[in-house]
BADRENLO-692976 format. One record per residue (C-alpha): residue number from 1; residue in three letters; x, y, z. Coordinates in Angstrom, 1 decimal. Example, Ala and Ser with C-alpha at 12.3 -4.5 7.8 and 13.67 -1.06 7.14 Angstrom:
REM BADRENLO-692976
(r 1 "ala" (12.3 -4.5 7.8))
(r 2 "ser" (13.7 -1.1 7.1))
This chain:
REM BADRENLO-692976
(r 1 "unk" (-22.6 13.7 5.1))
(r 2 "unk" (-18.8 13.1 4.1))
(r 3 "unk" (-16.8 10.3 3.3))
(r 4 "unk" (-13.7 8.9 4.2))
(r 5 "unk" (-10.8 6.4 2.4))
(r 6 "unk" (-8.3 4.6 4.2))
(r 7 "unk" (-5.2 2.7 3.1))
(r 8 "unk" (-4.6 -0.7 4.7))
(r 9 "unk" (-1.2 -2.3 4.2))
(r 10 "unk" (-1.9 -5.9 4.3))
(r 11 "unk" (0.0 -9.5 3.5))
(r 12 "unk" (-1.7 -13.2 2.9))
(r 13 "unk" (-0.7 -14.3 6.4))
(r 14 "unk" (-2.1 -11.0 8.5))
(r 15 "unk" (-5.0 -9.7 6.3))
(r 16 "unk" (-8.1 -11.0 8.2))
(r 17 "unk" (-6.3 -10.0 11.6))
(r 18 "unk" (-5.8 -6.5 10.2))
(r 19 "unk" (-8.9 -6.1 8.5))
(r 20 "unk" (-10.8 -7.1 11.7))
(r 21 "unk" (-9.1 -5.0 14.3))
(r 22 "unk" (-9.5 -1.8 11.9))
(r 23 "unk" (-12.8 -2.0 11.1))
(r 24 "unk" (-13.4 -2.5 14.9))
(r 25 "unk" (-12.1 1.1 15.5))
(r 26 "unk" (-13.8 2.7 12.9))
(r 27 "unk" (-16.9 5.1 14.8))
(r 28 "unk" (-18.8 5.4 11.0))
(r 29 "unk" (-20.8 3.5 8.6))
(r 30 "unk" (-18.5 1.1 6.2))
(r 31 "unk" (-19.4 1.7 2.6))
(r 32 "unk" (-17.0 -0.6 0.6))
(r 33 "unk" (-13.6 -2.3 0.5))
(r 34 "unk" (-12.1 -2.5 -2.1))
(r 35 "unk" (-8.5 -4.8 -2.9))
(r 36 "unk" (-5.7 -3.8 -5.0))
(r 37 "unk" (-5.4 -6.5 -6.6))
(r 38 "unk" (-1.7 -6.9 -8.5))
(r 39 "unk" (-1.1 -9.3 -11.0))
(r 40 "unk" (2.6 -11.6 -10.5))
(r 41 "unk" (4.1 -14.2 -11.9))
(r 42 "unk" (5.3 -17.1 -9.5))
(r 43 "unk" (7.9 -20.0 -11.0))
(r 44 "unk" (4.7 -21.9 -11.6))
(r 45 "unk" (2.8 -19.4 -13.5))
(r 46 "unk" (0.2 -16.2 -13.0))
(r 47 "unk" (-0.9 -15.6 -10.0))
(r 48 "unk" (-2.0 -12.5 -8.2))
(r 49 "unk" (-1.3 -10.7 -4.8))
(r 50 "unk" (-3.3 -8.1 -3.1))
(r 51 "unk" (-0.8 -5.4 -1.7))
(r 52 "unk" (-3.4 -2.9 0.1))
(r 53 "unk" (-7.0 -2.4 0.9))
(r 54 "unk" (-9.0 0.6 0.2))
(r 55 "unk" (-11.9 1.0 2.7))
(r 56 "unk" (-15.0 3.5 2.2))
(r 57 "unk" (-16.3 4.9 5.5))
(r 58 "unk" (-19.3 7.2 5.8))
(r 59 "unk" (-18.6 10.1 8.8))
(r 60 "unk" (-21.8 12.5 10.2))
């Protein structure tokens, strides 16, 4: 049993697109994903903007 961790480059507008059509090519089990999630500040206060995605997959 081994693992692998991918890096997903994603943005607001494309991220369920992305995430969909990656996950769809993947042969092995999904374990986790897991956003990086990066705090901002925006002219109307906090906010915060995931940059990439960090997926877990399980390989035989």
């Amino acid at each position: 049993m081994s693992y692998k961790v991918h890096r997903l480059e994603v943005k607001s507008d494309n991220m369920q697109e992305k995430l969909e059509r990656f996950l769809n090519n993947l042969s092995g089990e999904i374990i986790s994903i897991i956003p990086n999630v990066k705090p901002t500040m925006m002219f109307f206060g906090g906010s915060a903007k995931i940059d990439y995605l960090l997926i877990v997959e399980k390989t035989n």
